[in-house]
N, C-alpha and C positions, 0 to 999 in steps of 0.2 A: 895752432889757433887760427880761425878763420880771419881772413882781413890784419892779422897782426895782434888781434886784440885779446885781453887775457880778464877770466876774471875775475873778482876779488877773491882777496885769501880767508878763511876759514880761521876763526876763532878756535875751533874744535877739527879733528880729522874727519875725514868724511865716513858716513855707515856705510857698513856693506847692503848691498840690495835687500839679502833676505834679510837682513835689521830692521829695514826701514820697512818692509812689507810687513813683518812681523809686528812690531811698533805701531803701526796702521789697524792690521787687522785686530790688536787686541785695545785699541784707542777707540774701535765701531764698535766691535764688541760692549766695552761699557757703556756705550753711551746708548747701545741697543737694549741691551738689558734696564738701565735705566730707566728710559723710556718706556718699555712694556710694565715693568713694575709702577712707576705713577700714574699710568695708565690702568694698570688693575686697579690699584688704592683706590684712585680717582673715583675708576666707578665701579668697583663697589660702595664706596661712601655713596657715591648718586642715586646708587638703588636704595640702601640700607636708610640711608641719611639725608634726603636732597637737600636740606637746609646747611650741612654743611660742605658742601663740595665748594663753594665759592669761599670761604676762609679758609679748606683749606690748600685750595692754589693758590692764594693770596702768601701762605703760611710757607709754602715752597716756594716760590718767587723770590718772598723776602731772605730766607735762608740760604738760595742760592746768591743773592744777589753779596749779604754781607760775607759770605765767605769767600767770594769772587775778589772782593773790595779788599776783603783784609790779606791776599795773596799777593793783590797788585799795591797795596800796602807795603809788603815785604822788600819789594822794588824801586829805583829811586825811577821820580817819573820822566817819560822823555825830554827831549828839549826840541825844541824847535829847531832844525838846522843842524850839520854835521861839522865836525872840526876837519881839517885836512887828516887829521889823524886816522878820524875814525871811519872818514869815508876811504881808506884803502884796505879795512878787514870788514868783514863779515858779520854782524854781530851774529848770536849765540838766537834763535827764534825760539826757543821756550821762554830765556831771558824778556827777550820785547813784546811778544804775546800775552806775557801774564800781565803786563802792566793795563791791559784792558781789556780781560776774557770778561769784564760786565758788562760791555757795551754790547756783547752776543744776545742777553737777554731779551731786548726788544723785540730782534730777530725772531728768536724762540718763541717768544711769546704770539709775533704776528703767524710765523707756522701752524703752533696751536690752533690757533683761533679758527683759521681756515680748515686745514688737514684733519685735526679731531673733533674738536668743537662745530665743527661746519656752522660758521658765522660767516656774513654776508663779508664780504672783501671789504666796505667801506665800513661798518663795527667793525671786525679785523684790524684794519688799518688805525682804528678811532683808537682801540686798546691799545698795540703799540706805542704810538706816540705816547701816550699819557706813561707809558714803564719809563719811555727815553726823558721824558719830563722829570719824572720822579728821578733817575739815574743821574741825571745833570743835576738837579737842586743836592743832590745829598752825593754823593759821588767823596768833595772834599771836604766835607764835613768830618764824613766816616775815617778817609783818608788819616788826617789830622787827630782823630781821636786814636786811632790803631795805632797811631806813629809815636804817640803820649807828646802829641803837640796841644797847643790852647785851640780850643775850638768857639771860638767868638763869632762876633755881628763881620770882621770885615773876611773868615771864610766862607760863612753861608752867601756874604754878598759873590763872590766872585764865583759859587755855582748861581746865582742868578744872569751874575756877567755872563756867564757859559749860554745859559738858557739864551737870553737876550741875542748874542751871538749868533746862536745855534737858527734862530727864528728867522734875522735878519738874513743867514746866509741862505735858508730854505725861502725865504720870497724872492731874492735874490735867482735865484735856480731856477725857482717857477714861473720865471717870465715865459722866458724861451718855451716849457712845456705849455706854459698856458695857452701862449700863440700859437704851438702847432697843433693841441688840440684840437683848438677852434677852427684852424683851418679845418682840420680831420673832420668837424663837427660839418663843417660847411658841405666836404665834401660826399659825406653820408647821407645830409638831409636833401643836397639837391639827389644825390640817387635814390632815395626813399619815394621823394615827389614826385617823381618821371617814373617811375616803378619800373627802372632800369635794374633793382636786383630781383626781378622776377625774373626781366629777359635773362638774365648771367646763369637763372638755375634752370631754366628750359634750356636757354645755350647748351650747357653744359649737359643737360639729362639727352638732350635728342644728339649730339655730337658722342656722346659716350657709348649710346644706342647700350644702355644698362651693363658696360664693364666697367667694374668699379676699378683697376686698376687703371682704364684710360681714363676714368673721370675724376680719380687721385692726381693723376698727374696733370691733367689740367686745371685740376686747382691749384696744383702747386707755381706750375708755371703764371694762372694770373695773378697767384698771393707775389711769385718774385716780380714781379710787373709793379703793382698796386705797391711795395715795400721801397720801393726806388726813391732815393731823395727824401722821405719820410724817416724822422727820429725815431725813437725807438717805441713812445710813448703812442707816439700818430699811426706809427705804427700796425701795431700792434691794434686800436681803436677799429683802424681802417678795415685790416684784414677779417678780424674777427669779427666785424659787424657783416662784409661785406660776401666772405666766402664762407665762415665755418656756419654759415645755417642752410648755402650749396652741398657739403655734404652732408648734412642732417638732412634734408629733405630726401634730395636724389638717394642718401646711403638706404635711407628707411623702405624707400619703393625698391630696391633690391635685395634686401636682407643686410643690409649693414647697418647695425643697430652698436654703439660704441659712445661711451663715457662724454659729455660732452667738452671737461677738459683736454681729451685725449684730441677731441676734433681742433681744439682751438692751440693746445701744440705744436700742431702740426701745420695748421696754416701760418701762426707765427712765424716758426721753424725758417719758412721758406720766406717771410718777409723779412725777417732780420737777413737774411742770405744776400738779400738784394742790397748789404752794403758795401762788398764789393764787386757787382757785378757789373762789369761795365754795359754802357758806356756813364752813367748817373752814379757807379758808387762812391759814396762818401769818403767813406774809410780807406778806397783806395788811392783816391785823393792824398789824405792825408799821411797815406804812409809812403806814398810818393814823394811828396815836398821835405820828409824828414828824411829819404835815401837817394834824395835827387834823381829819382828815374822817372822813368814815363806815367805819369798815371794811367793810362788804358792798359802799357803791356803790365801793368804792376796790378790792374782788375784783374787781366787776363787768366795770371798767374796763380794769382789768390784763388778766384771762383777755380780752378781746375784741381785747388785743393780740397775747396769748400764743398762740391759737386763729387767727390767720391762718399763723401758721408750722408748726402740726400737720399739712402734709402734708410735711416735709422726713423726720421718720421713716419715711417708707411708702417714700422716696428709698431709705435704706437698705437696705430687702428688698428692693424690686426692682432695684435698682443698684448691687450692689457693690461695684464698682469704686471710690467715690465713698470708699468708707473705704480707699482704696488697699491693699485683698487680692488677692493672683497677680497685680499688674499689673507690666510692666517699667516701665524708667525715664523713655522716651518716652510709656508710655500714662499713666505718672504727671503726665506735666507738661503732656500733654492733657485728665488728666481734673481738675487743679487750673484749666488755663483755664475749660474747660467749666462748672464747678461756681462759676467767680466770677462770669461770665456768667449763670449760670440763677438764682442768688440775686440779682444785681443785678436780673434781671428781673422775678422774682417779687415782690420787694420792691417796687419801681415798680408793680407789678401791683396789689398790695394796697392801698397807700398812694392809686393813683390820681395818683401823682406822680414823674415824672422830672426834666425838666429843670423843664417848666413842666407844669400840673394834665393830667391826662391825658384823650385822652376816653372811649367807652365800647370803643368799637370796639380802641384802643389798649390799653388795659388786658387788654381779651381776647385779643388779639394777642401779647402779653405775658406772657400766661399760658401760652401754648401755646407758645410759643419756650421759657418755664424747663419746662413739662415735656418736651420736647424736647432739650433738653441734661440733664437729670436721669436720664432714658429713653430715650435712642434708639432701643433697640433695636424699641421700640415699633411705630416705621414700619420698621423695617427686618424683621422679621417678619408686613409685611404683603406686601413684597415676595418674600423667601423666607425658607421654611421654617426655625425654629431646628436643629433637628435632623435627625439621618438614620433615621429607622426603620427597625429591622430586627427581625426575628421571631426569636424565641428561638431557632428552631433552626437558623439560619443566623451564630448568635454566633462559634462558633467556625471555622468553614471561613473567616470573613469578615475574621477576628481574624492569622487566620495567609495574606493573600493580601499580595501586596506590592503589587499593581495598582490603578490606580484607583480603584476600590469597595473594597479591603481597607483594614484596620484593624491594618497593622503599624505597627509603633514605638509610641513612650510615645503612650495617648489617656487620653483620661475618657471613660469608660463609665456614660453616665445607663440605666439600667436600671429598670424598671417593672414589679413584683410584687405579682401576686394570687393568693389564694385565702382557703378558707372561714376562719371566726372558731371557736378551739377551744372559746370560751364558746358561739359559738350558729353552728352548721353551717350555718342558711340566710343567714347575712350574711356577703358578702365582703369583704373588707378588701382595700386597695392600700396597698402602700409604695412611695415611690421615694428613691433613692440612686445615688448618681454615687461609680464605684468609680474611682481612681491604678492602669494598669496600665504595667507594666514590660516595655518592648520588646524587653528584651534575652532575656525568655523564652520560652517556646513558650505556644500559647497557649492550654490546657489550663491552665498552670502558671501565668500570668500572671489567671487566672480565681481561680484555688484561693488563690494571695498575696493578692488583694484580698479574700481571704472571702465567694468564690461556689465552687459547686459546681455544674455541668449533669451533669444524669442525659437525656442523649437516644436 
């Protein structure tokens, strides 16, 4: 044992690897099935039904929630505090997880809102709370009635205790957030007003001279700059107000057209990174003062671990797939092998380590299979072409052919637009944007819906 130290004993003996992998894979599996099944129900009822689709996830909700309760029911509830006893074994983690697999629903439900329902983040958030309200008022009620206990005025009072609690310790927490906000808020509005994030996106487009992988990394490098000393919250405000509309713009005037949570990812990514980066990181601060070593060489240390995984965000722009956007159900569970595959390898890659110490050759070998499964398409664009070029004025005759070369039915229209700049008439600007057309119109009209217009 490292340092002398050992640690705790196991209620139960421990699984074999492919137990727990197995156990894993078939715990996703239900919950993946699951999921695609309420999700068909769902909408089919949306289509068939639209008046009932809201009773009935109302109707699921509730049924997960009491069966959740009446499991953790089953179990006596925790206690606050360990005995000397119990703090030298293990306990049993099915055991102490069931006693509050309800409090996941919240969770669930704020995923929902956002992920399928695409609700605005602040309804998202509105909904959640309101399940975690209702979970806390009724929680011991139910508890108490599963249990064939009395279910009176002073248990309802004490999920209000809960609530009350719960509230007070959430204002409590929001100080700190609310102050670094504001700073955050401070510092966005003075660069707003000095229109100091236009200079950052000229900066960056004329320094990059249009290579998106140098202009990748210099936003990463100013997102870890800008994340220094900022919580996670300010964060995060900072970055994303301040760099992810740098590569929206810049990406668009070279062809990089990509999701725009995938852009805000990614600049996160590298602002959270900056907690321990010295000489400003936090957290390396802190983990300092708890092993009594240096904080700088203990930044040092940390970022030279953190800084082998800084190309998994670049994953994200160029392969979206990977955060499962437009993909169906089959390319989802292709692109979760693929992705456990390319981080297994890449991690070996880094470490120098699989089974046994790796050698040089294997490690780069290594490397080139994880960006290969991160990026395919890679080779597969050296083989043919991404797309089909067509000249603007053969858009529309091509839009409404049924044959071969035509472009009827539902497509995505990547489309590539130049001309001069109204600030200065000798510089031309390009945009590109991938317009949703609708097959079912003509193709004039299918043009004009997605917000183009050809004058030819």
């Amino acid at each position: 044992t490292k340092l002398g130290l050992e640690g705790l004993q196991r209620e139960t003996p421990t699984q074999s690897l492919l137990r727990r992998v197995t156990g894993f894979m078939i715990g996703f599996g239900a919950l993946l099935v699951l999921a695609v099944l309420f999700q068909t129900v769902l909408g089919w009822t949306g289509d068939s039904l639209p008046g009932a689709s809201l009773p009935l996830t109302i109707a699921v909700f509730a049924g997960a929630y009491i069966w959740l309760v009446r499991l953790s029911a089953s179990q006596p509830d925790l206690e606050v505090g360990l005995t000397e006893a119990e703090m030298k074994v293990l306990p049993r983690l099915g055991a102490v997880a069931s006693t509050g697999y309800h409090f996941l629903l919240p969770i669930v439900v704020l995923l929902w809102c956002v992920l399928v329902s695409r609700l605005s983040p602040g309804l998202s958030a509105y909904w959640a709370c309101i399940a975690m309200l209702f979970v806390l008022i009724t929680q011991r009620p139910l508890k108490a009635f599963f249990r064939g206990q009395l279910v009176n005025g002073a248990v309802w009072w004490h999920g209000y205790r809960d609530l009350l609690r719960g509230l007070e310790n959430g204002a409590r927490s929001m100080i700190s957030i609310a102050i670094a906000t504001a700073v955050a808020g401070i510092i966005i509005g003075t660069v707003s007003l000095t229109g100091a994030h236009q200079f950052i996106g000229q900066f960056v487009e004329v320094a990059s001279a249009g290579n998106l992988i140098l202009m990748l990394v210099m936003v990463a490098v100013m997102s870890l700059i800008l994340g220094m000393g900022l919580p996670t919250t300010a964060n995060y405000i900072v970055v994303s107000s301040l760099m992810a509309p740098v590569i929206v713009m810049v990406g668009a005037q070279n062809g990089l057209i990509v999701p725009l949570v995938a852009v805000h990812l990614f600049v996160f990514y590298f602002g959270i990174l900056a907690d321990d980066t010295p000489p400003v990181g936090l957290a390396a601060f802190a983990a300092a003062a708890i092993s009594r070593g240096d904080p700088i060489r203990t930044g040092i240390q940390g970022f030279s671990y953190d800084i082998r995984t800084a190309v998994l965000p670049f994953m994200f722009i160029f392969n979206t797939d990977i955060l499962l956007i437009d993909v169906t159900f089959l390319d989802g569970v292709i692109v979760f092998i693929a992705s456990v595959a390319g981080m297994l390898a890449f991690c070996s890659a880094v470490q120098h380590y699989m089974f046994v110490r790796n050698r040089i050759w294997e490690s780069l070998l290594l490397l080139v299979i994880a960006f290969s499964m991160f990026r395919p398409d890679f080779w597969q664009d050296r083989v043919s072409p991404p797309y089909i070029e067509i000249p603007g004025h053969e858009v529309l005759s091509r839009l409404g052919d049924d044959g071969p070369n035509g472009l009827a039915g539902d497509q995505r229209l990547r489309v590539q637009l130049s001309g001069p700049d109204f600030d200065d008439a000798d510089r031309i600007l390009q945009r590109n944007a991938i317009l949703e057309l609708d097959g079912a119109l003509t193709a004039d009209m299918r043009l004009e819906q997605a917000g183009l217009m050809l004058d030819i």
